[in-house]
N, C-alpha and C positions, 0 to 999 in steps of 0.2 A: 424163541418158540418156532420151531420148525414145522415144516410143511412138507409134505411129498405129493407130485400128480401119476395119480391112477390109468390105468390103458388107458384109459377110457378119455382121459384129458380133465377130470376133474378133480378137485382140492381132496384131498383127505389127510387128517393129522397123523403125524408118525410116533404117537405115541404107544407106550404099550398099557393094554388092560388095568397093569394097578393104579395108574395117573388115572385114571376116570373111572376108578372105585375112592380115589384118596377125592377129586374134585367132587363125586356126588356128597361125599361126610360134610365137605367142606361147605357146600351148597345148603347142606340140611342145617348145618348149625349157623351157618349166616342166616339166614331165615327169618328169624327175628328181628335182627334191624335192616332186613327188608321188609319190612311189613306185614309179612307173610305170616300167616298161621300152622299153617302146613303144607308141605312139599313130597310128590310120588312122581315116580317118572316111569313111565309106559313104551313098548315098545312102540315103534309105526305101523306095525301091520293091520294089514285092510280091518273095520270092524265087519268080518263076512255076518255074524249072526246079529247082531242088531241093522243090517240092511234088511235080512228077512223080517225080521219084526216092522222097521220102519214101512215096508212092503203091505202088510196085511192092515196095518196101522192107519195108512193111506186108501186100500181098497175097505173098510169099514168106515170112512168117513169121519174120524177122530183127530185128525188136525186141526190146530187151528189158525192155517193159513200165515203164521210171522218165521216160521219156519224156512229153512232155506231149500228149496224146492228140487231142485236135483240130489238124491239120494246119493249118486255116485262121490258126488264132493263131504256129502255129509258122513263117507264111511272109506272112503280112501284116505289120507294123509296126504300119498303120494303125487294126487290130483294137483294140492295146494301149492305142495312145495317141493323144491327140485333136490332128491335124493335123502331124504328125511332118515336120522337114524335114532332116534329116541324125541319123547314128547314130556315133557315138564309142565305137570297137571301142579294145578296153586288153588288154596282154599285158605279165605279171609273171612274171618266170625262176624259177623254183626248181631247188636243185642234182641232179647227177645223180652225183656221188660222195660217201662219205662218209671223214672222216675217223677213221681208226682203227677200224676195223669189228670189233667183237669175235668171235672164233673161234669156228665151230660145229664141237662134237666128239664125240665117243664119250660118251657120259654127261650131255652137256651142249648138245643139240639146238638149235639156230636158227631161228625162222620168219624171214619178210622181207614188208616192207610194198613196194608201191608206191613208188617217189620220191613222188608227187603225194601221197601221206599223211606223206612225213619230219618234217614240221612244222607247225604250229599250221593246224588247218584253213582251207585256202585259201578257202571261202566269206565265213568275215570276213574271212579279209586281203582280198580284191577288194573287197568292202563299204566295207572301210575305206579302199582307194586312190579309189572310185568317190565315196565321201563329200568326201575331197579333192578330187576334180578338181569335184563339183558345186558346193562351195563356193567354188572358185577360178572356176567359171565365172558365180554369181550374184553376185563381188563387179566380174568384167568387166563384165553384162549383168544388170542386177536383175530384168529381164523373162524373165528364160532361166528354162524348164518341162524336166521331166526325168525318166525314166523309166530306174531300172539293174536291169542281169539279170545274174546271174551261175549260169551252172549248171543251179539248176534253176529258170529262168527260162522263157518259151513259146518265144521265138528261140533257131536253132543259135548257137550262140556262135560253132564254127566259119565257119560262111558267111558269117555277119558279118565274123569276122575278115579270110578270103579276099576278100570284095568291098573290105575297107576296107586289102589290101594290106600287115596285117599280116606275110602267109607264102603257101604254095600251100598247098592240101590233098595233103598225100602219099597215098599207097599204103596206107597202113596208118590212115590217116582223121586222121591227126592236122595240124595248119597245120603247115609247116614255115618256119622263118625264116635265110638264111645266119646270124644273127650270134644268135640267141636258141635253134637247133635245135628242138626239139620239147617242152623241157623248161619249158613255160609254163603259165601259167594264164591263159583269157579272161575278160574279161568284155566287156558293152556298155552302153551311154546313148544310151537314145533320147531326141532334144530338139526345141525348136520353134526351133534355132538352126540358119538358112543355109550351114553351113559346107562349104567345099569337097571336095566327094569324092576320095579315091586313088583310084588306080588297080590293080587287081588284079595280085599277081606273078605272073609267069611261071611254069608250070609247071617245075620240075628236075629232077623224077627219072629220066626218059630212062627207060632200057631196066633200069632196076635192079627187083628183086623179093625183094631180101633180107630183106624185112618179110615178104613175104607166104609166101616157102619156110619160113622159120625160126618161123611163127605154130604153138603147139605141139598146138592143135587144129583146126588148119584153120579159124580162124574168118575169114581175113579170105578170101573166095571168091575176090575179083579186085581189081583197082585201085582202089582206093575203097570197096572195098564188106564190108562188116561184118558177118558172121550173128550179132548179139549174142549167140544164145540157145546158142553154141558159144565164146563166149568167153571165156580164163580169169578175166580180170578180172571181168565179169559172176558166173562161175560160184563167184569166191571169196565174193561178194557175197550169196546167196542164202543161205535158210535152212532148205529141207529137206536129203533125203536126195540127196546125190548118183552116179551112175553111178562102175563102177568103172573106166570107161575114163577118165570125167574126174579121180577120185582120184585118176590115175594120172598124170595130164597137170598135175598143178594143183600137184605137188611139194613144197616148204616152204613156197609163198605162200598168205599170211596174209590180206592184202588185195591186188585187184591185180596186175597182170603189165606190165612194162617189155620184154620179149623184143623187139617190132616195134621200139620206141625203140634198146635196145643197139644192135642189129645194124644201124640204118641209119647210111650215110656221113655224113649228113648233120651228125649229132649228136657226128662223132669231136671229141675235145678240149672239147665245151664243156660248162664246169662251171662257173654263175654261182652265188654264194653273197653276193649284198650285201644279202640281206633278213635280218635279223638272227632273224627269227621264223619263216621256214623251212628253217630248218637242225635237222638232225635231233640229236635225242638218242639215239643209237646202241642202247640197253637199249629204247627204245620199237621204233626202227624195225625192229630187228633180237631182239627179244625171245627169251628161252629158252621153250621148247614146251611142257615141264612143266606149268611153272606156272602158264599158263594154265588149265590144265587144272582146277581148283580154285579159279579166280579166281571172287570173288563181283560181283554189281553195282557195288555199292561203291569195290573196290579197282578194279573194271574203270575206272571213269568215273575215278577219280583218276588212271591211268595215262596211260589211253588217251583222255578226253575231250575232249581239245584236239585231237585227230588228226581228221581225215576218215573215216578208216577205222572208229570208232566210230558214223556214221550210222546203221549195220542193227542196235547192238547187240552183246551178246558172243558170243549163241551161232554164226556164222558162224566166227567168229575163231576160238574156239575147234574147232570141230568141223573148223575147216581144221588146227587143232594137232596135234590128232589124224591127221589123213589125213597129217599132213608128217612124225611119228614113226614112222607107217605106211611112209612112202615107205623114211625114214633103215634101216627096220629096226632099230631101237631097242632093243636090248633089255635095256636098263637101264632103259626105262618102261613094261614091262609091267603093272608093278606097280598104278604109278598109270591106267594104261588099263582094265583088270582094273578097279579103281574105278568108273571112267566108266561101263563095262557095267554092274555091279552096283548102283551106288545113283544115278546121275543118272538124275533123273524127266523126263527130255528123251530120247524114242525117237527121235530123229534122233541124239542123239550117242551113243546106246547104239548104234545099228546102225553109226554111224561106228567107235566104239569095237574092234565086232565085226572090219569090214573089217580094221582095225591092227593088230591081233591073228594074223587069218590072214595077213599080208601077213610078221610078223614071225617066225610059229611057232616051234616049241620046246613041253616039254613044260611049262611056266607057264602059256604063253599058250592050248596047248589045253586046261588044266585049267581055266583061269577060263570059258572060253566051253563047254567042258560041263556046270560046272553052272549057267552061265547060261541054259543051253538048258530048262532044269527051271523055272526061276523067273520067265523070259521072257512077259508075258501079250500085248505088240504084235506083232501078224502082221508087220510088216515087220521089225521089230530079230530077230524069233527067222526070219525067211529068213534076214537076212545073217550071224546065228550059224552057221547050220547050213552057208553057203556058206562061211566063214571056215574052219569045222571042216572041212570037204568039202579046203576048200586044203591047210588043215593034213598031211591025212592021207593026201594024193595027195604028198605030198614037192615040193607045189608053193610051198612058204613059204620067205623067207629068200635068194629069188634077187635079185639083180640085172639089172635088163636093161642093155641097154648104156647107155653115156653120150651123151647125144648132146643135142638140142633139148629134150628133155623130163627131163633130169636135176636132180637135187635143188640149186640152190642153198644150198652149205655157207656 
């Protein structure tokens, strides 16, 4: 395998054009026992028109801050890596049903993760597919240079994708692919190999807006467009206190919101499950509410440490546990919520606590938060007691609203 250096003093392969038309076939049909699901390869040039979007995106205040903050890195290639000549966009199925989904019931509460958490955090599985394919590609070209992102990497993962014709970008921001739906994971490799660019799909969505009616906080504004800092997924993610309008919207989800994926056409029937390591363990992805609630570090990272959904930690998950017994009106977990208020040294979950409480009322629940109201020293955990007791005693506890977009996932 030869090699020639450029004026310029750098490596470049001396191959001609149809060696990296015959290496990409080669590439596409190994695919498979790389793990890969599907493979598009995009040019490196600058993305100039999603900088301008990312631009506007930013001065409307729609980020949600996990993003990598210099736009120039996130839309150049060239920033990243030294002399980029093609970008190798990768997309790996994870399922979107579960088999045998243990019952959430009266006494015996259910949160729910994300699909994209069911199984072993997808940042090493892409790692580990992206590690395949780099190996597979320095033992075609010993001269091949490489650079893999996945996630939280400077590049959209997305626009990569879309340029390298993986899917479209739908409505609801996500790639869409006929035969893979929504239910993917990206990753990309940026390299100093020539290889042929796809071409971008076609947009499909037409006149549909079933993502965008059925978003259960209004987060996605319009076609393509995201106010992260309203979104559920985002908002299970965070680790303060949050609004009662969003308790309210955010239901039994743990980590994460799949709402914009269910509801689109796109996604009817597909259910890929051939990765052996993202398939869900039903007691994780669909865990009892409880017991989280008393969950230490410890048993957390044993549980839950293999999931995605453990990136922020436990107190999120938890303090979502709480707002999803809240939702349930629970009140066979007063007991243990009552706890939560009274000896967790974490004012964010004491005041979550409180919320659950008045959302649940009865005379338990306004006993425990009256004399919490006495022993209370955080200004915000004793507002949200006194707002919970305020519930309480207005005969506003214990209703249901209607069922609709924003109802509790049993």
């Amino acid at each position: 395998m030869s090699a020639t250096t450029r004026a310029d003093g750098r490596s470049d392969t001396a191959r001609a054009d149809g060696f990296w038309r015959e290496l990409k076939k080669e590439l596409l049909a190994a695919a498979p026992s790389l793990g890969i699901d599907k493979i598009g390869i995009s040019s490196p040039d600058p993305f100039t028109e999603l900088k301008e979007r990312l631009k506007l995106h930013r001065e409307l205040g729609y980020e949600s801050g996990f993003e990598e903050p210099d736009l120039d890195k996130r839309t150049d290639p060239a920033l990243l890596f030294d002399d980029p000549r093609s970008i190798i966009a990768i997309a790996v199925a994870y399922p979107s049903k579960m088999k045998n989904p243990p019952v959430s019931e009266p006494g015996a509460r259910r949160g729910i993760l994300s699909r994209s958490a069911w199984g072993e955090d997808y940042h090493h599985v892409l790692n580990d597919r992206l590690k395949r394919l780099g190996d597979w590609l320095a033992e075609k070209v010993p001269e091949a240079r490489a650079l893999s992102m996945v996630d939280t990497g400077a590049l959209s993962d997305r626009a990569v994708a879309e340029r390298a014709g993986i899917g479209w970008s739908g409505k609801n921001c996500f790639v869409m692919s006929r035969e893979l739906g929504t239910w993917t994971y990206l990753g990309e490799m940026i390299t100093n190999l020539p290889l042929p660019p796809d071409r971008p799909v076609e947009d499909s969505c037409g006149d549909c807006t079933r993502c965008i009616d059925a978003c259960p906080t209004g987060a996605l504004v319009g076609p393509g467009q995201l106010n992260a800092q309203r979104c559920v997924s985002y908002l299970t993610q965070t680790k303060g206190i949050l609004s009662e309008e969003a308790m309210e919207k955010i239901g039994n989800r743990l980590y994460g919101c799949d709402t914009c994926q269910i509801v689109c056409p796109v996604n009817r029937g597909i259910d890929i499950g051939r990765h052996a390591e993202l398939q869900p363990d039903p007691e994780i992805a669909k865990p009892l509410l409880v017991p989280l609630l008393s969950m230490g570090n410890r048993e957390f990272k044993e549980k839950f440490g293999s999931s995605a959904a453990a990136w922020r930690g436990r107190k999120p998950i938890q303090r979502n546990a709480l707002i999803g017994l809240g939702n349930f009106r629970d009140e066979a977990a007063v007991p243990d919520i009552a706890k939560v208020l009274r000896e967790d040294p974490r004012f964010e979950l004491r005041a979550t606590a409180a919320w659950a409480l008045g959302r649940i009322g009865g005379s338990e629940a306004e006993a425990a938060l009256a004399e919490a109201s006495v022993a209370e020293r955080d200004e915000q955990a004793r507002e949200a007691i006194e707002r919970a007791l305020e519930t309480i005693r207005s005969g506003q506890s214990g209703r249901r609203g209607s069922r609709g977009k924003n109802s509790v996932d049993g």
